[in-house]
N, C-alpha and C positions, 0 to 999 in steps of 0.2 A: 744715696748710694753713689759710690765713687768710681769710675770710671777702669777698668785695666787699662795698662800704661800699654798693653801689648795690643788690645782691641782697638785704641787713637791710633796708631802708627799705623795698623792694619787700613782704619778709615783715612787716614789722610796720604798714605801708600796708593789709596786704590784713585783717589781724588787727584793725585797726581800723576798717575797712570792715564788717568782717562784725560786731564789736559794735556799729556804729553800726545797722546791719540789722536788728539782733536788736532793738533798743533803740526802729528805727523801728517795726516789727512788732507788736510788743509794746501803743506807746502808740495805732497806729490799732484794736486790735482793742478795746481799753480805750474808743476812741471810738464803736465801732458797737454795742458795749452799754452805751450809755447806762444803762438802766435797773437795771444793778447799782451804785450809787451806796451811799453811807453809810446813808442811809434802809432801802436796801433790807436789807440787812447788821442796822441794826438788826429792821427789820420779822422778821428771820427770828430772830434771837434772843428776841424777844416770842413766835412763833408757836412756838421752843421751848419758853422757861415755862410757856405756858400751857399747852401737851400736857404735861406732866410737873403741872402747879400742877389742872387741870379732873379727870383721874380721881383723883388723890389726895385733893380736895374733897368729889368725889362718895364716895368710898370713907370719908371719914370723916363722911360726914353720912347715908349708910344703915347706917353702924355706928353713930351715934347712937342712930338711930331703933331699928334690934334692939335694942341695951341696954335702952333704953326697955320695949318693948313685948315681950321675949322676954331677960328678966335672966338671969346663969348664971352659972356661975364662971369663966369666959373674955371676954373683952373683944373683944365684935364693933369696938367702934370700932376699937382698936390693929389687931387681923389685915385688915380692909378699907383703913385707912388704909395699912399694908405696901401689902398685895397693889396697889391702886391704885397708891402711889408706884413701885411696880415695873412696873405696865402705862405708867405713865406715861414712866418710864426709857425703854424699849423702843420707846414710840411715839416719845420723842425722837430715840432711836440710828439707828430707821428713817429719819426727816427726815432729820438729816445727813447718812448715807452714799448716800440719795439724792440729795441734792445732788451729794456729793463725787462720786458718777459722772459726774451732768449736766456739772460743771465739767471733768472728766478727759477724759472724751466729746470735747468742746468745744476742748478744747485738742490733741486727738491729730486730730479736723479740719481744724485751723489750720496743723498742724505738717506734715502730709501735699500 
């Protein structure tokens, strides 16, 4: 059975309706949050450096100071500068996947 030529336009009418819906949706909700812009996007990859960049600084400038002040066969800087790098990882990991909820959040609001 062959199709009416008037039923395809009607389905591909509505199909193009509804991406256009999606598409409208999409750019006003883009417009009420303003405040997530380029800036902000970078703001948040500076605020990860630095959580990963502050405890791995601090971890190798009090292993400095042991070496310094408390010498031995093991290398305070090296193990503090780890251990730091690694709290720092962890504080980064926590930021992101906080976000990544707030956003997830935010869009299963929208979608509802």
């Amino acid at each position: 059975m062959t199709e009416d030529p008037k039923e395809k336009f009607l389905k591909e009418e509505t199909t193009l309706a509804r991406q256009v819906g999606t598409k409208a949706a999409r750019k006003l909700k883009a417009q009420r949050h303003v405040t997530r812009t380029i800036w902000f996007g970078l703001g948040m990859m500076g605020l990860i450096g630095w959580s990963v960049a502050i405890p791995t600084l601090l971890g190798a400038t009090l292993g400095l100071w042991l070496d310094k002040e408390y010498p031995g066969i093991h290398s305070w800087t090296l193990t503090l500068l780890f251990i730091g790098l690694i709290i720092g990882c962890l504080n980064a990991w926590h930021w992101v996947t906080r976000e990544n909820q707030e956003i997830r959040a935010e869009q299963e609001n929208h979608d509802e």
